[in-house]
N, C-alpha and C positions, 0 to 999 in steps of 0.2 A: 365759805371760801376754801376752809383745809380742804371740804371735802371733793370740792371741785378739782383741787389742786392734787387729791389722791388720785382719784378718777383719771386725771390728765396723764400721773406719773407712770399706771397701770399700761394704762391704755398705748403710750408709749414704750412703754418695756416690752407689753406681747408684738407690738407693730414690730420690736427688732429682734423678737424671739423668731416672729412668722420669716423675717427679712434673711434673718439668720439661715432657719431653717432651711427657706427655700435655696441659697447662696448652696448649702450644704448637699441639698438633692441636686443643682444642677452640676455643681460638681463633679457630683460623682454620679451623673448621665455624660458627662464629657468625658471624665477620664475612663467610663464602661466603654463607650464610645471610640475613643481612642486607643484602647487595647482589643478591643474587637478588630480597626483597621489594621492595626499593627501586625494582628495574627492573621488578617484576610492577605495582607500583604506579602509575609513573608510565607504564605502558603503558596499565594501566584509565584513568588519568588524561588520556591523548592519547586513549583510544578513546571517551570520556565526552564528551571537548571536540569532539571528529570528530560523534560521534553530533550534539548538542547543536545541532554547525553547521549538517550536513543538516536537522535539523529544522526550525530557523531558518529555511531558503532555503526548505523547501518550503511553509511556512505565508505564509512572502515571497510564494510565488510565487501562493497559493491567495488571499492579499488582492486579489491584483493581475487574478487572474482576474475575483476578481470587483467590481470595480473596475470592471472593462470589460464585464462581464455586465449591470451597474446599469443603465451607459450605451445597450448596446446593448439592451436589454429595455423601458427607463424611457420612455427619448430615442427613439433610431431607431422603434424598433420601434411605440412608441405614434403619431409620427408619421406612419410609412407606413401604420398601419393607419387614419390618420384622410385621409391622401390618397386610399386604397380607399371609402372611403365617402364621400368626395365625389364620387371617379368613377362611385360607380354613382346620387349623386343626378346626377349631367351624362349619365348613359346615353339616358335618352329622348327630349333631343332631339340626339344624334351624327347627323348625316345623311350622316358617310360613312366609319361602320364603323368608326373608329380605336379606341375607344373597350374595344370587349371585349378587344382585343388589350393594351389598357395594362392592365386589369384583371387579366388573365393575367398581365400581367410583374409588375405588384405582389403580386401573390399567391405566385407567388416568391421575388421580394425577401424579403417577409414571411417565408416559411419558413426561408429561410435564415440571417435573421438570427435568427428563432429558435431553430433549429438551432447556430447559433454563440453564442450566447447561454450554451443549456443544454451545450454543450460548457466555456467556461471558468468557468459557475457552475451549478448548476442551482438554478434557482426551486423545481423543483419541493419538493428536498429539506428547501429552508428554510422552504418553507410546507406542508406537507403528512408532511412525513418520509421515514425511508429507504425502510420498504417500497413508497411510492409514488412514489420516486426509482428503484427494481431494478424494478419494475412495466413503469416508463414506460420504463427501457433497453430490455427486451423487447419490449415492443408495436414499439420501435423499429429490430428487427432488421433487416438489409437482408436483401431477398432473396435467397437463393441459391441454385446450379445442386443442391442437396440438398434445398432449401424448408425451413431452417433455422429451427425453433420451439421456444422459449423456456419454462419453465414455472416458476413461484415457490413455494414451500412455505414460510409466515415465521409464527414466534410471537414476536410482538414489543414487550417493554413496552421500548419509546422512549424513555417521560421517564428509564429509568435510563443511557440513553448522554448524551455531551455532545458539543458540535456536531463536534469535532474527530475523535472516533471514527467518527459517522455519514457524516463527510467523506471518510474514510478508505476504509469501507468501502464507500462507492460509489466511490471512484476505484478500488477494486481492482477491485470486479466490472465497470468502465467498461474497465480494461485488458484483463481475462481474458475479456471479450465480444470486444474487439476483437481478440485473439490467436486466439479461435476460429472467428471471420467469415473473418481473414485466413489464415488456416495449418490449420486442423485437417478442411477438409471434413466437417464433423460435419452431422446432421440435428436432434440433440438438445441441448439443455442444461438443465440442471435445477439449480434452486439452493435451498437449502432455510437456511437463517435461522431461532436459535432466541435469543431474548433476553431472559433473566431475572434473577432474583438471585444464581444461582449465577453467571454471566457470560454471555459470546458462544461461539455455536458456530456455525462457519458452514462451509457446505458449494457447491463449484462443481463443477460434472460435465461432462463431453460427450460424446458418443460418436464421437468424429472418429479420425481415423487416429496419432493420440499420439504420440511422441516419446521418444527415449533421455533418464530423468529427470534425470538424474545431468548431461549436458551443459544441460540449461533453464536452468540455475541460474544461467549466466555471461553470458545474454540482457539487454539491458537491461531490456525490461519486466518481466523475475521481479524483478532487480536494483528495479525501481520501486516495486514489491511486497512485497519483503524490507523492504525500508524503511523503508516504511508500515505493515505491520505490528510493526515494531521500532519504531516512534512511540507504539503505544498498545497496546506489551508484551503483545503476545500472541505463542503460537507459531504454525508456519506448519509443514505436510507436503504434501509436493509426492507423489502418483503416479501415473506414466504409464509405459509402456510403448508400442513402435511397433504398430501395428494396434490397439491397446485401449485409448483413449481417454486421458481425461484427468481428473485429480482432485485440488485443492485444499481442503484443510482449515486452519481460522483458529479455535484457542480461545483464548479471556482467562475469568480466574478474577476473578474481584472479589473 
């Protein structure tokens, strides 16, 4: 009988050594648990306030552009063109030629500061829209040693974007132009734009001499681009390869 009754007492003791134990593992699988979320959390929580702030600076920086697009559009710009048109009422009687030469410099002036104008805002976009914002970048192309030509494919209901999207999307295709003028020796670009109730799908192409995709991505202007596309939550697929061109894609689902 003691010894039934040792037996019993053991066997009992390790049941709450095992009960113990495990109580002690699960424990501390909850509180690893629990401090793992905590850190996942306040990691989304830094990466949320990070995002939050970029976006801040660049919408900063987008007032301020145009800010100074206002002035130099509204102000300069309508004043030099009213100094043009007085010089060419003073053209007939110049009697010694100065005169087409000043015409020519203000006609200059003029361009350029329309040119710098539609650089830090464009008009075009906020009175006309995007596809006549991507339109006017293309007609805009510079020339080059390829004869670099442009072509737009866009089905686009407008009133379902809001200004900050359509901002977007012209500062990317204003980059990925200037990435392909500058670096890609390309002849072609093609962009095709389709905008409905299902969302945004947008497509940029070139036929230039492309690039390892995988290193683009640490560029600042991809970087510029990542962005801005993380601003108005959509995703972004970059593909290129060296000799075979170049191709970005940009959907958002409504």
């Amino acid at each position: 009988m003691e010894s039934t009754e040792f037996v019993r007492y053991i066997s009992l003791a390790i049941a709450l050594v095992v009960v113990l134990v495990v109580a002690v593992i699960v424990s501390l699988e909850l509180f690893r648990k629990k401090v793992i979320q905590e850190k996942m959390r306040n990691a989304e929580l830094k990466l949320k306030h990070q995002t939050e702030l970029l976006h801040t600076v660049i919408r900063s920086q987008e007032e301020e552009r145009r800010r100074v697009s206002d002035v130099l559009h509204d102000d300069i710009g309508s004043k030099l063109t009213t100094i043009k048109l007085s010089l060419y009422q003073l053209s007939a009687g110049d009697k010694n030629g100065l005169l087409p030469d000043l015409l020519a410099l203000s006609e200059k002036v003029i361009a350029s500061t329309r040119e710098l104008s539609h650089a830090y805002s464009p008009i075009v976009l906020e009175k006309f829209g995007l596809e006549a914002g991507i339109a006017e970048l293309l007609d805009d192309l510079p020339q080059t040693e390829n004869g670099l030509k442009g072509e737009l494919e866009a089905s686009m209901q407008e009133e379902l974007l809001d200004q900050e999207s359509r901002l977007v999307l012209y500062r990317i295709t204003q980059e990925l132009l200037n990435n392909t003028v500058k670096h890609a020796d390309a002849s072609e670009v093609h962009i095709n734009i389709q905008i409905g109730p299902e969302g945004i799908d947008y497509l940029y192409r070139d036929n230039g001499k492309g690039f390892d995709g995988k290193k683009a991505n640490a560029g600042i202007g991809m970087l510029n681009i990542q962005n801005r596309v993380a601003m108005m939550e959509g995703e972004m697929e970059l593909l290129s390869k060296v000799g075979h061109g170049f191709t970005l894609t940009i959907k958002k689902s409504y």
